[in-house]
C-alpha atoms as one frame of an Amber mdcrd trajectory, in Angstrom:
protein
 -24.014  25.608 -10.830 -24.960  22.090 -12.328 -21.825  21.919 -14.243 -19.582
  22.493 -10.868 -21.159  19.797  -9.427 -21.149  17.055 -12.581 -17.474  18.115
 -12.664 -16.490  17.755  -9.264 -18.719  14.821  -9.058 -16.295  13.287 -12.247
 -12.874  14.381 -10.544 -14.490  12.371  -7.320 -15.046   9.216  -9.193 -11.637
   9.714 -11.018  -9.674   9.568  -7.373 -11.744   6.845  -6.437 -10.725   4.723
  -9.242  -7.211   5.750  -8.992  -7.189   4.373  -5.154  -8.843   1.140  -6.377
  -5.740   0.857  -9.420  -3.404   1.946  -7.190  -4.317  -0.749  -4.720  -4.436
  -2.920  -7.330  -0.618  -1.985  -8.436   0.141  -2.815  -4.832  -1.248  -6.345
  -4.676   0.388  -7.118  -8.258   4.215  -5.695  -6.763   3.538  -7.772  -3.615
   2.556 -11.036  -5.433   5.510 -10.709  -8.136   7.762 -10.083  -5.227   6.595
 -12.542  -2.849   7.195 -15.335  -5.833  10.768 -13.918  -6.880  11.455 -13.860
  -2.854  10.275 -17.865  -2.797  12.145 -19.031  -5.340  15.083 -17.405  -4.172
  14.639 -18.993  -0.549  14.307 -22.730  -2.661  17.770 -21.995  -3.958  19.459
 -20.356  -0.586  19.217 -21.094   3.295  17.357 -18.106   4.381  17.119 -17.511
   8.398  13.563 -16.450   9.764  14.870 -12.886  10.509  15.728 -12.262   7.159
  12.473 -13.365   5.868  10.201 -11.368   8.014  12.588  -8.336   7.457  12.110
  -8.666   3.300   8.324  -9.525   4.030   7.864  -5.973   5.473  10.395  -4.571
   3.241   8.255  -5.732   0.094   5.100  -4.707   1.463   6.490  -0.703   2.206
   7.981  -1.240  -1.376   4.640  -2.361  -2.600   2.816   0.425  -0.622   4.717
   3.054  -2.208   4.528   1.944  -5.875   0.924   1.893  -5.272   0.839   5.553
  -3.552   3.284   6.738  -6.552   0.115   5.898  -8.868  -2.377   7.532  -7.362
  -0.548  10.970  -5.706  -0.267  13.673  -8.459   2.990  16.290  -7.841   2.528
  18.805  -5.966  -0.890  17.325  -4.375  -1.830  18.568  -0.761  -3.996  15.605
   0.016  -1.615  13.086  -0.913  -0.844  12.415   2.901  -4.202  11.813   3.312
  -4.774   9.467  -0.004  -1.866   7.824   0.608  -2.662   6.999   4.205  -5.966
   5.399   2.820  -4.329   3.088   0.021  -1.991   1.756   3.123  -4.300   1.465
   5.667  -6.026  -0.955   2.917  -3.558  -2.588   1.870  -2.446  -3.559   4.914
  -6.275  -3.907   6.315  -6.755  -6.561   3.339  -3.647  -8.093   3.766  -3.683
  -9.106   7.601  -7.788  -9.763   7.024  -6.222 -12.711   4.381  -3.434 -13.799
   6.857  -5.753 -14.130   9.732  -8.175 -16.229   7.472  -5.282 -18.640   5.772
  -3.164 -18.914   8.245  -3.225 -21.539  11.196  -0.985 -19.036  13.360  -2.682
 -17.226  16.092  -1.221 -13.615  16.208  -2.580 -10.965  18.911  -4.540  -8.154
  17.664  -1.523  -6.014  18.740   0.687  -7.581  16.004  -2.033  -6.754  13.855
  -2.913  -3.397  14.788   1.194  -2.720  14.561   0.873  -3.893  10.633  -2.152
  -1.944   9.801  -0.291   0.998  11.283   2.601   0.822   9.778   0.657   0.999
   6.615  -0.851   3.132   7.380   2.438   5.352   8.211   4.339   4.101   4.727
   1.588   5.009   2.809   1.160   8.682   4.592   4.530   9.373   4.474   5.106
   8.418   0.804   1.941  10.649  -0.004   3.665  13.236   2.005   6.818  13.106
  -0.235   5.579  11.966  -3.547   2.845  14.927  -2.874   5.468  17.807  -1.806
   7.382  17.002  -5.489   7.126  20.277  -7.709   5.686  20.342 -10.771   8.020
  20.298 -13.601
């Protein structure tokens, strides 16, 4: 009986850590991206639609990598872990753009970012999860 719980204790630690690296994986993708992305706006006349369209496409991008790490094939909870890694991502990320910025956003624009972290991150748990084991 002890050694059920000291292992399922271990595998509970193990997941935590792998949300924590896969967030971490996330914030590394977004900051290389976000840099390639600037220099590539010094060199090139880039409208303010086109930014804001690769800003969300780099954070989705960043979102999955970082679900991709932490959801095992064939893993009936990844729609749930995934959710969690976006929904903290995302939480984090508009927490830092509310602080930095001098823009004043509504919550709604907010609340429509978290979500839709929340939604990249459950749906690419839902895929990356429903993969078969080779």
């Amino acid at each position: 009986m002890a050694q059920q719980a000291i292992r399922k204790t271990r595998r509970a630690a193990g997941k935590s850590t792998a949300l924590w690296r896969g967030l971490l994986l996330s914030v590394a993708a977004t900051v290389a991206a976000v840099i390639v992305f600037a220099v590539i706006i010094g060199f090139t006349d880039v409208s303010d639609g086109i930014i804001s369209i690769v800003n969300q496409v780099i954070k989705v991008g960043a979102i999955f990598l970082g679900v991709q790490a932490i959801v095992l094939r064939d893993d009936p909870s990844g729609i749930r872990r995934g959710a969690l890694l976006g929904l903290i991502y995302m939480g984090i990320g508009v927490l830092l753009y509310a602080l930095l910025s001098q823009q004043k956003i509504s919550w709604l624009g907010y609340l429509t970012d978290v979500l839709m972290g929340v939604a990249a991150g459950g749906l690419s748990g839902m895929l990356l999860g429903s993969l078969k084991k080779r």
